[in-house]
C-alpha positions as CSV (number, residue, x, y, z in Angstrom):
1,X,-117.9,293.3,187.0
2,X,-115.5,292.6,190.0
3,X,-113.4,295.4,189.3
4,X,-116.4,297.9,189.1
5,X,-117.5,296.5,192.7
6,X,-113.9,297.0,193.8
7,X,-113.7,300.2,192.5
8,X,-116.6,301.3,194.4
9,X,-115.8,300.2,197.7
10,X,-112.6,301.9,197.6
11,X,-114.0,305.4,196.4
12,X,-116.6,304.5,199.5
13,X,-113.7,303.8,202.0
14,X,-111.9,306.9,200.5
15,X,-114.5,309.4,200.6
16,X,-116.7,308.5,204.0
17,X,-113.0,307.7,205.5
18,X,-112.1,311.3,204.6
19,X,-115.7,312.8,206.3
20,X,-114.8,311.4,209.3
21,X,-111.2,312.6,208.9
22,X,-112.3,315.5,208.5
23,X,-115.0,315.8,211.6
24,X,-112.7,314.1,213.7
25,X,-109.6,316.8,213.0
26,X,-112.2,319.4,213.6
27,X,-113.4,317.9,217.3
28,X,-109.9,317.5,218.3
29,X,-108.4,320.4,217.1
30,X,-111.6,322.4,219.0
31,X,-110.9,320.2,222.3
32,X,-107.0,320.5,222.5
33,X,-107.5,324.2,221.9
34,X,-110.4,324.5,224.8
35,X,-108.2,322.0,226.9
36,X,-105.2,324.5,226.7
37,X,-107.4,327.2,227.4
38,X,-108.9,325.0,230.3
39,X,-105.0,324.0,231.6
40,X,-103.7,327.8,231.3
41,X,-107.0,329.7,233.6
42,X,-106.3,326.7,236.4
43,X,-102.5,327.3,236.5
44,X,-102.7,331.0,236.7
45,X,-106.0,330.7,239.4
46,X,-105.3,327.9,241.7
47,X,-108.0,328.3,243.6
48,X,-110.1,326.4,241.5
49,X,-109.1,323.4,242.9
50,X,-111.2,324.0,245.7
51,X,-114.5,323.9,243.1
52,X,-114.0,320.5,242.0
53,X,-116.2,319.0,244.0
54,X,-118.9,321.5,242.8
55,X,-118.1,321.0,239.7
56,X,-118.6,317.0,239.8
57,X,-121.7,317.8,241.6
58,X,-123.2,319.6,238.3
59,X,-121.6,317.9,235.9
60,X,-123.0,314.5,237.9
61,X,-126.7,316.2,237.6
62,X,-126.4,316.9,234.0
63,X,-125.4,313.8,233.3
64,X,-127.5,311.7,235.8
65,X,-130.2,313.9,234.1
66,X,-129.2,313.7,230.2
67,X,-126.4,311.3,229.8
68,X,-128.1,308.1,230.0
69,X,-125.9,305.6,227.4
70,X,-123.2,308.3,227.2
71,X,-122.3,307.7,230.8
72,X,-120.7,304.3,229.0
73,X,-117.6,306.2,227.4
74,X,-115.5,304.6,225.4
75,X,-117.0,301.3,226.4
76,X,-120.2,302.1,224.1
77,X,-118.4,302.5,221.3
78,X,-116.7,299.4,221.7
79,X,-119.9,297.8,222.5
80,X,-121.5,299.4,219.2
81,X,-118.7,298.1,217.2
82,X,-119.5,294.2,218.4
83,X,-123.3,294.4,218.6
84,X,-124.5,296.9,216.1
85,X,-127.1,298.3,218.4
86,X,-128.5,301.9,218.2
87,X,-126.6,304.6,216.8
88,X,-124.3,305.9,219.1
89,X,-125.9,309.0,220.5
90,X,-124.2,312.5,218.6
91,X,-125.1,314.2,221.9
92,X,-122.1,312.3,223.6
93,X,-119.6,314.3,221.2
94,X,-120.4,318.1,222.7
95,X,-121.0,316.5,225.9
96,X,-117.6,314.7,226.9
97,X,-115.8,317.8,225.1
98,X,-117.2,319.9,227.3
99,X,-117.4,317.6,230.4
100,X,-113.6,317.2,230.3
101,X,-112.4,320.7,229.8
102,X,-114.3,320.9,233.0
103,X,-112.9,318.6,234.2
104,X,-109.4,319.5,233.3
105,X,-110.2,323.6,234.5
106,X,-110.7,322.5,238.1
107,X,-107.8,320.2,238.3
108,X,-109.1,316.5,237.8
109,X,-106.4,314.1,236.3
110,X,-107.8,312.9,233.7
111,X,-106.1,312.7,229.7
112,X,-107.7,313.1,226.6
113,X,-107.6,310.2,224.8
114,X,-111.1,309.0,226.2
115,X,-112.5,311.9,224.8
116,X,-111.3,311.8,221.3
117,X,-112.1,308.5,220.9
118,X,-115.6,309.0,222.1
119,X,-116.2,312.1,219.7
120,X,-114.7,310.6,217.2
121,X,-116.8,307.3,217.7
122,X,-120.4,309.3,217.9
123,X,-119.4,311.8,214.8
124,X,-118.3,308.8,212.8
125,X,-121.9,307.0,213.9
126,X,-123.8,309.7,212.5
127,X,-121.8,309.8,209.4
128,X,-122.5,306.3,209.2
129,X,-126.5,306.5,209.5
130,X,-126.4,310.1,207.4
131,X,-125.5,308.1,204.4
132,X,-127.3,304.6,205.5
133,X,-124.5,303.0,205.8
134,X,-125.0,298.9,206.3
135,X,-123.9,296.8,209.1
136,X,-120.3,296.2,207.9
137,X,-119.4,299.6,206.9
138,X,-121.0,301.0,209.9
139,X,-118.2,298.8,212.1
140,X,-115.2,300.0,209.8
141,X,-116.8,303.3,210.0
142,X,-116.5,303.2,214.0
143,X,-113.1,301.8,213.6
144,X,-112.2,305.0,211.2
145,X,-113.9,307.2,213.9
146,X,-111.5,305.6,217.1
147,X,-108.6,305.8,214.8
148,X,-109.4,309.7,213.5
149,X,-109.9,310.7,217.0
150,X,-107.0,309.0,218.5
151,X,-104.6,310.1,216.0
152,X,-105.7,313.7,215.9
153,X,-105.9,314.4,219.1
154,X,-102.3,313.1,219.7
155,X,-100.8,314.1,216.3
156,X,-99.8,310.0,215.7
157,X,-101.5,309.1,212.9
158,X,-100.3,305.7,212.1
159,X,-100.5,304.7,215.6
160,X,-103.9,306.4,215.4
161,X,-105.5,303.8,212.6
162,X,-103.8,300.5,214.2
163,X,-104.9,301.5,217.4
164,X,-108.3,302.0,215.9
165,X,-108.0,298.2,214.5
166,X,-106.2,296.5,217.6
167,X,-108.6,297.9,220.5
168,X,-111.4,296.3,219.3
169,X,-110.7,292.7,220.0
170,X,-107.4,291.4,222.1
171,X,-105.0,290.0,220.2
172,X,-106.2,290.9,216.8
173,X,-106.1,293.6,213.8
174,X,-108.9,294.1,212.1
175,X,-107.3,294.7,208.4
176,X,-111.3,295.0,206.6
177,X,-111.2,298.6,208.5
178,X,-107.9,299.2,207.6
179,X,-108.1,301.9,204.7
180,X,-111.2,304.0,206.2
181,X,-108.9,303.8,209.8
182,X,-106.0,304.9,208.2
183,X,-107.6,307.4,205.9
184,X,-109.5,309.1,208.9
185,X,-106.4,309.2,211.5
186,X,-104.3,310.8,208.3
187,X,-106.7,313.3,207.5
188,X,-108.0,314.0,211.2
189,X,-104.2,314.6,212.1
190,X,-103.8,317.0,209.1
191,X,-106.9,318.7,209.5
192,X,-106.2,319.5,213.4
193,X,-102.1,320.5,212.5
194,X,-104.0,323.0,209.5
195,X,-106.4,324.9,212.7
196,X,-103.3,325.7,214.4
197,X,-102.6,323.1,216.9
198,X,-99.2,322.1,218.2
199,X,-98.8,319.1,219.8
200,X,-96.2,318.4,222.4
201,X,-92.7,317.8,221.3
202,X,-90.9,315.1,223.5
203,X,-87.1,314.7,223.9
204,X,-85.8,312.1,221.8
205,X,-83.4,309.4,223.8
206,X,-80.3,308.7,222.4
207,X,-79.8,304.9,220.6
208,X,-78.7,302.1,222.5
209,X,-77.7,299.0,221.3
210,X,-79.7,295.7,221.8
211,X,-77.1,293.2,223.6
212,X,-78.1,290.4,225.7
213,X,-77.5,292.2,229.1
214,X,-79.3,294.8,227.5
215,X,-83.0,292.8,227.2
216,X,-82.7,291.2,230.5
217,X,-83.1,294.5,231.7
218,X,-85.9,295.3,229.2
219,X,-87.5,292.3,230.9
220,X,-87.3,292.9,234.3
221,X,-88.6,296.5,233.1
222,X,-91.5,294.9,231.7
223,X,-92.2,293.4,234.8
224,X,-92.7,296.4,236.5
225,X,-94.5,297.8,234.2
226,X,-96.7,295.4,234.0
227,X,-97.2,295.8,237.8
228,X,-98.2,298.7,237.8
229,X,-100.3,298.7,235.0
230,X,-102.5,295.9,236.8
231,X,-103.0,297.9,240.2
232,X,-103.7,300.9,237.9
233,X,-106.8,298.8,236.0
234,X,-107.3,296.6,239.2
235,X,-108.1,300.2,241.4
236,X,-110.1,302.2,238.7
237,X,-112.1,299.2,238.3
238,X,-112.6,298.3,241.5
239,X,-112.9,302.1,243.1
240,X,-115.9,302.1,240.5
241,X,-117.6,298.9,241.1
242,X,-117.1,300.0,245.0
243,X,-118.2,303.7,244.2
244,X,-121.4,302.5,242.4
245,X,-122.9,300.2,244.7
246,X,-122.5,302.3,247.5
247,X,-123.0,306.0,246.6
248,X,-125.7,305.2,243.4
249,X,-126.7,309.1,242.9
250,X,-124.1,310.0,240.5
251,X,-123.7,313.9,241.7
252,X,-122.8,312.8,245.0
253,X,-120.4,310.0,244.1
254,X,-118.1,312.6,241.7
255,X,-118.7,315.3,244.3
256,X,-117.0,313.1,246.8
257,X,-114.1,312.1,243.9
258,X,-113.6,316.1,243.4
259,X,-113.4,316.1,248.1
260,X,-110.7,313.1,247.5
261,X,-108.9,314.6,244.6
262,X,-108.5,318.1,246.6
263,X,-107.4,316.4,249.8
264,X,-104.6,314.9,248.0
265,X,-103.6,318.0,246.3
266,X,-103.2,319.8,250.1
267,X,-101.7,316.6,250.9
268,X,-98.7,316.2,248.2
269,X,-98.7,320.1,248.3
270,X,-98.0,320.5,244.5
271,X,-100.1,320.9,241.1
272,X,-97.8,318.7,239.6
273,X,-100.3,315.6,239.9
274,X,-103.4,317.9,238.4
275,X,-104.7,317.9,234.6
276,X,-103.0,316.2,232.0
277,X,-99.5,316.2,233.4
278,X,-97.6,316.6,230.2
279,X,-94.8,319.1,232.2
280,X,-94.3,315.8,234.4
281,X,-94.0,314.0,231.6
282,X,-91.2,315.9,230.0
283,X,-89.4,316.1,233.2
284,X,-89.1,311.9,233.5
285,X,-87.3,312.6,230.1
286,X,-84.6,314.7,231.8
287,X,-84.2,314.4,235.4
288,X,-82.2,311.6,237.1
289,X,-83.3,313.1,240.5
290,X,-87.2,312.9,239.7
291,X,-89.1,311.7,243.1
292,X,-89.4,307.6,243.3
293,X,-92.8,308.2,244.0
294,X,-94.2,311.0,241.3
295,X,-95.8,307.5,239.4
296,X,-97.7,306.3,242.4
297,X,-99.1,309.9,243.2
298,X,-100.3,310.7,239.5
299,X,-101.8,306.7,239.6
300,X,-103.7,307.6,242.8
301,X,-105.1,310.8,241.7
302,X,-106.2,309.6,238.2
303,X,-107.9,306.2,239.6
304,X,-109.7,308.6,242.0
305,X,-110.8,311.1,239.4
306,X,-111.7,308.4,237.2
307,X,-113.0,306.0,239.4
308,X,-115.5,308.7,241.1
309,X,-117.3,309.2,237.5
310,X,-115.2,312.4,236.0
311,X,-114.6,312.6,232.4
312,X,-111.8,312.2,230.3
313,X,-109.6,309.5,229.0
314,X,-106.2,307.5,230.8
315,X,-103.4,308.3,227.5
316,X,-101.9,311.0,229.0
317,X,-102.4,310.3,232.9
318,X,-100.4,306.7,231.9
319,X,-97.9,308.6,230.1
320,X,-97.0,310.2,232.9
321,X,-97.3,307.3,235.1
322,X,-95.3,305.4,232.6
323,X,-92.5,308.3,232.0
324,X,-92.2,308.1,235.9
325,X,-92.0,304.4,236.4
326,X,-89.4,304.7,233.2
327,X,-87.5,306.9,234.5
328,X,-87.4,305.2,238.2
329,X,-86.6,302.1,236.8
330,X,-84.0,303.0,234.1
331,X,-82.1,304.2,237.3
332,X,-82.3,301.6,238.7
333,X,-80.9,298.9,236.0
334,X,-78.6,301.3,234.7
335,X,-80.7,302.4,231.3
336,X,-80.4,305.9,229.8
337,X,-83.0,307.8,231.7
338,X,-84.9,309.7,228.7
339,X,-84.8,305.9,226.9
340,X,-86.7,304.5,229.8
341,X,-89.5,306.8,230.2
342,X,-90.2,306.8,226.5
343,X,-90.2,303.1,226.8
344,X,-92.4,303.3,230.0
345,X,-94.6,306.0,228.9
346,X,-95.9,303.8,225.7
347,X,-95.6,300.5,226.9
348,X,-97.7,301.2,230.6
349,X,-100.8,302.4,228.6
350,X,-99.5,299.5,225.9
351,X,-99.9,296.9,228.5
352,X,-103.2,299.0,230.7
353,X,-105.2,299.1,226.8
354,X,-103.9,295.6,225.7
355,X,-102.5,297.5,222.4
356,X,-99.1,296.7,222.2
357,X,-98.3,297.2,218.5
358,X,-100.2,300.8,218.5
359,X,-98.6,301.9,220.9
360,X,-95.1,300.9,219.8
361,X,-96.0,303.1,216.6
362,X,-97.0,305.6,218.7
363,X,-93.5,305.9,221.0
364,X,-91.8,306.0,217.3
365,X,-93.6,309.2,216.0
366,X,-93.4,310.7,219.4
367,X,-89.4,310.4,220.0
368,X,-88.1,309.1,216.8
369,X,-86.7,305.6,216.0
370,X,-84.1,305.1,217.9
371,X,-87.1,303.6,220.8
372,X,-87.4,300.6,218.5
373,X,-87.1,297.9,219.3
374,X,-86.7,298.8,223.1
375,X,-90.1,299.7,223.2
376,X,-91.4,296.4,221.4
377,X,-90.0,294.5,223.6
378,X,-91.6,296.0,227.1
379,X,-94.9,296.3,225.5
380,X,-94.9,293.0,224.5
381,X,-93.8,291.2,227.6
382,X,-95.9,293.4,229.7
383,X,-99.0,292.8,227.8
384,X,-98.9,289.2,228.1
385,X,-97.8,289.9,231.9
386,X,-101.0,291.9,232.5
387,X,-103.2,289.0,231.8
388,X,-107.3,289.1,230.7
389,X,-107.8,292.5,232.0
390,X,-107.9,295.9,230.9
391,X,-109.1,299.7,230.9
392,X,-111.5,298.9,228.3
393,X,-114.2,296.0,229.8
394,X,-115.9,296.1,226.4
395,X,-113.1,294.7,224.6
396,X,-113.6,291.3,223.1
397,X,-110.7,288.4,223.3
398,X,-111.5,285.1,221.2
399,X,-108.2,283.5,222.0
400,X,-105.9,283.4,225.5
401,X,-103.3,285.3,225.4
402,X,-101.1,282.6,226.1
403,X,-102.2,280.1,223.4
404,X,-104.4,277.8,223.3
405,X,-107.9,276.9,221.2
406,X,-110.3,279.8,220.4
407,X,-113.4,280.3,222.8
408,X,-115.5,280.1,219.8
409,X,-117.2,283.3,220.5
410,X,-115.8,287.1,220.9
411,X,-115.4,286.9,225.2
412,X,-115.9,290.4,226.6
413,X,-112.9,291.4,229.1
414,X,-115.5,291.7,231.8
415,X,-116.4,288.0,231.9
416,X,-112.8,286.9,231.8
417,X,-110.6,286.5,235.2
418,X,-106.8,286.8,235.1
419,X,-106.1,283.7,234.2
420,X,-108.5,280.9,232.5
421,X,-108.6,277.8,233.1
422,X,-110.3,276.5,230.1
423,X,-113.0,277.5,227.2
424,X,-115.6,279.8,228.0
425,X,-119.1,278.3,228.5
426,X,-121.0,280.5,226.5
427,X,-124.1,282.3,228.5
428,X,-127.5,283.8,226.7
429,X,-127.6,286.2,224.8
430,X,-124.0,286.2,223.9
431,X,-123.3,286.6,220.1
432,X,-120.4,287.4,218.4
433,X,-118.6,285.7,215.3
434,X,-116.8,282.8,216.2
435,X,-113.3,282.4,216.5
436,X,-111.6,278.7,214.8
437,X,-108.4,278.8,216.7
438,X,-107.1,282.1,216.4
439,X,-107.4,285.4,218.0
């Protein structure tokens, strides 16, 4: 009966959505843990700078050596999603945990997100193939394992699942995944909240009222953000492309990113631009004298620790970016300070990840309501500014953002330029379900 069948399905989106809750919650809360750890030996040693370049070197070798598909990141989970190739290798969980706390000890700037999302994606695999899962499932399954990383490593869980649902393609929410994703981010967040974790607790900006003055200045905000959200993809993009083709050997081409990353820590002659940067962050939320150019410094060193090959994810590195440019910004047009670098520090990686709507979630369970609908707002505008680009290549888009008719095929960010002129011709070996109009 259709009611038995029903019934099943949700006790098998309830239960395997809980698993990977629950091995999710216990990655993140083992990472953030190590990652504190990681942060606290750096600050009170910080001579360890001066190893980073060593440290690419090895961690280049290791995973020149053992890597292989890891290397892709977040971009293979993505890709497993669409295609259903090969189990996502478990191997990549212990090895970006442990590849980004090194990262993180000897001062890269790097965040975290990257990280969970990968964990999360190759724990969720292997739950998915433990219990011979089929093709479908498998996909929600992944989807369950990006939101249960993302929201437990962040402590946002309902930003968590939609983000786990709006990364996948551009422009739409996959709702078949939504139980499992919101199951997993739920129980992922609780589990990592019940091993002790405390996540960081952000100011919360006073209200302001939405008046018609009060939006143009939300949108020439999102212009800026938007700006700077395209030279942040456009230069870790390109830094890698330029990286790759030039320096191939992999320990070499991080151990010069870990040379670059040092130089401009002597340079700016402050740790302030190192690791995660959530003390940065906070600070956007409080002081009207912040330096005008604290967003283009933490931009530079990210893209180059990034770009170069080191691991780790660009959440928390955009936050800060974000918070800055806020900040900057809400000075100049006259906005409450701690409102605009909340509404920067979501809607920059909103705009960067093409996830407006998760991310708008996300600025509400970090600082409270009162963002909304501020926040939608920027993200919004600044995601459509952006354009067909992003920090994920491996993202699919069946629709232009601007309108139009459907490609007929999922497009992969990588093929598509800024702007398109027209449909997509479709090349070999592209698959995909199509898309009738809609996105």
């Amino acid at each position: 009966m259709r009611w038995k069948t029903g019934a099943r399905v949700l006790g098998q989106w309830l239960a395997l959505g809980a698993l990977v809750g629950v091995v999710c919650g216990v990655a993140s809360a083992a990472f953030l843990w190590l990652l504190e750890e990681a942060t606290r030996l750096r600050e009170a040693n910080g001579g360890l700078v001066y190893a980073l370049p060593l440290a690419g070197w090895v961690l280049g070798a290791v995973y020149a050596r053992w890597g292989g598909p890891v290397r892709g990141g977040n971009n293979l989970v993505l890709e497993t999603v669409h295609t259903g190739d090969a189990q996502v290798p478990l191997r990549m969980a212990p090895m970006v945990l442990v590849g980004t706390v090194l990262t993180h000890l000897f001062g890269g700037s790097a965040g975290r997100e990257g990280t969970a999302v990968q964990m999360g994606g190759s724990l969720a695999d292997w739950v998915a193939h433990r219990f011979r899962a089929g093709a479908d499932l498998r996909r929600e399954l992944l989807a369950a394992g990006i939101a249960g990383g993302f929201g437990s490593v962040f402590g946002t869980p309902v930003a968590g699942a939609v983000f786990g649902l709006e990364v996948v393609v551009v422009g739409r929410l996959g709702y078949e995944a939504l139980l499992p994703a919101l199951v997993a981010s739920v129980v992922g967040d609780v589990v990592t909240r019940g091993l002790g974790i405390q996540h960081t607790v952000y100011p919360v900006p006073g209200a302001l009222p939405l008046t018609v003055v009060v939006i143009g200045k939300w949108l020439v905000f999102a212009v800026g953000v938007a700006a700077v959200a395209v030279v942040f993809v456009e230069g870790l993009h390109r830094l890698k492309a330029v990286m790759e083709r030039r320096v191939p050997w992999l320990p070499l081409r991080m151990a010069m990113g870990g040379t670059a990353v040092v130089m401009l820590w002597l340079w700016v002659g402050t740790d302030a631009y190192l690791g995660l940067g959530v003390p940065g962050i906070v600070r956007a939320f409080e002081d009207p004298g912040l330096p005008v150019s604290a967003f283009a410094w933490k931009l530079a060193f990210t893209v180059v620790t990034l770009g170069t090959g080191f691991l780790g994810g660009e959440v928390t590195p955009l936050f800060f970016i974000g918070a800055s440019l806020g900040n900057v910004l809400a000075r100049m047009l006259g906005l409450p300070v701690d409102l605009g670098a909340a509404v920067g520090m979501a809607a920059l990686f909103a705009a960067a990840a093409n996830t407006p709507l998760a991310l708008s979630i996300m600025a509400v369970e970090l600082v409270g309501a009162g963002v909304l609908p501020h926040v939608m707002i920027v993200s919004t505008v600044a995601y459509l500014l952006t354009g067909h680009r992003g920090i994920y290549p491996a993202q699919r888009i069946g629709r232009r953002k601007d309108g139009g008719p459907g490609f007929g095929r999922w497009v992969p960010l990588r093929e598509m330029e800024s702007t398109v002129p027209g449909p997509v011709t479709e090349r070999p070996g592209d698959g995909g379900p199509g898309v009738q109009g809609s996105g």
